[in-house]
C-alpha positions as CSV (number, residue, x, y, z in Angstrom):
1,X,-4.0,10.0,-6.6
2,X,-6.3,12.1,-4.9
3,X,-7.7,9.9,-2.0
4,X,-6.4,6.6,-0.2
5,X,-9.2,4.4,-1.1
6,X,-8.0,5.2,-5.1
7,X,-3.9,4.7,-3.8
8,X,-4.7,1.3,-2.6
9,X,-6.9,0.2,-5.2
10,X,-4.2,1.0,-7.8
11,X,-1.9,-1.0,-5.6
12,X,-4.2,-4.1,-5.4
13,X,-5.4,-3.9,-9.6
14,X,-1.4,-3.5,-10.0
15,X,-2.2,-2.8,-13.7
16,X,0.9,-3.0,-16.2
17,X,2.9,-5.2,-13.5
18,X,3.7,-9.2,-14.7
19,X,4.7,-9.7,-11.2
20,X,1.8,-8.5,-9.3
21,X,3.8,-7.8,-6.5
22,X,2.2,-5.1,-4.6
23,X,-1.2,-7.3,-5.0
24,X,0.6,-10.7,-3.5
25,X,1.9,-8.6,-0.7
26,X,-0.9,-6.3,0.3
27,X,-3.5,-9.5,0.2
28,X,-1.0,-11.9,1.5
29,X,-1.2,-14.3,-1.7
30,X,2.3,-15.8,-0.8
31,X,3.0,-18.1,1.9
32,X,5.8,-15.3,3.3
33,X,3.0,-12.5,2.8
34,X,0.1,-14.3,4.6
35,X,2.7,-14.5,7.5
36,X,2.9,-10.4,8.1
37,X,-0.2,-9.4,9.8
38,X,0.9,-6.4,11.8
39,X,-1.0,-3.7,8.8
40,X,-0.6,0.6,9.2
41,X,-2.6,2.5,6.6
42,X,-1.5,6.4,6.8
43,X,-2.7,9.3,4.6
44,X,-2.1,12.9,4.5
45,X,-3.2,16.1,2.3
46,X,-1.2,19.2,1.7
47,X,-3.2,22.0,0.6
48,X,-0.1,24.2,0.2
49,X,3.2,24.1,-0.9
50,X,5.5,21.2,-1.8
51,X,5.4,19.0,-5.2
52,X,2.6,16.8,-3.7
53,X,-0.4,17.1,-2.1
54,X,-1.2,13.6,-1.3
55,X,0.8,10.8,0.5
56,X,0.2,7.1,1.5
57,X,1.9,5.3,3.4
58,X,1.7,1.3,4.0
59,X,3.1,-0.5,6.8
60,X,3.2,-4.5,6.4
61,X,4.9,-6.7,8.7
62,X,5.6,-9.2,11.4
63,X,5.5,-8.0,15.3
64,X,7.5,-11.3,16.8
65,X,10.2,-11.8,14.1
């Protein structure tokens, strides 16, 4: 992927999966899902060196467990 917005996108279509499992968590579709509201988005770029030049990260979860 080259930017975040197309990462996430990906993740949300989750073509070619039955379970649709990244979708159901990253939009909360589930009733255990819906309950992790604490969200972190990070991206980064490498211009140089290492086998990739983009990464994403996603953080989803619950702050008072």
């Amino acid at each position: 992927m080259e930017d975040g917005e197309s990462t996430i996108a990906t993740l949300l279509i989750d073509e070619g999966q039955p379970s649709l499992g990244h979708r159901k968590h990253l939009l909360g579709l589930e009733q255990w899902n819906a309950s992790l509201v604490d969200i972190g988005i990070g991206f980064a770029r490498r211009n140089v060196g290492g086998d990739y030049k983009t990464y994403v990260s996603i953080v989803i979860a619950k702050h008072d467990w």
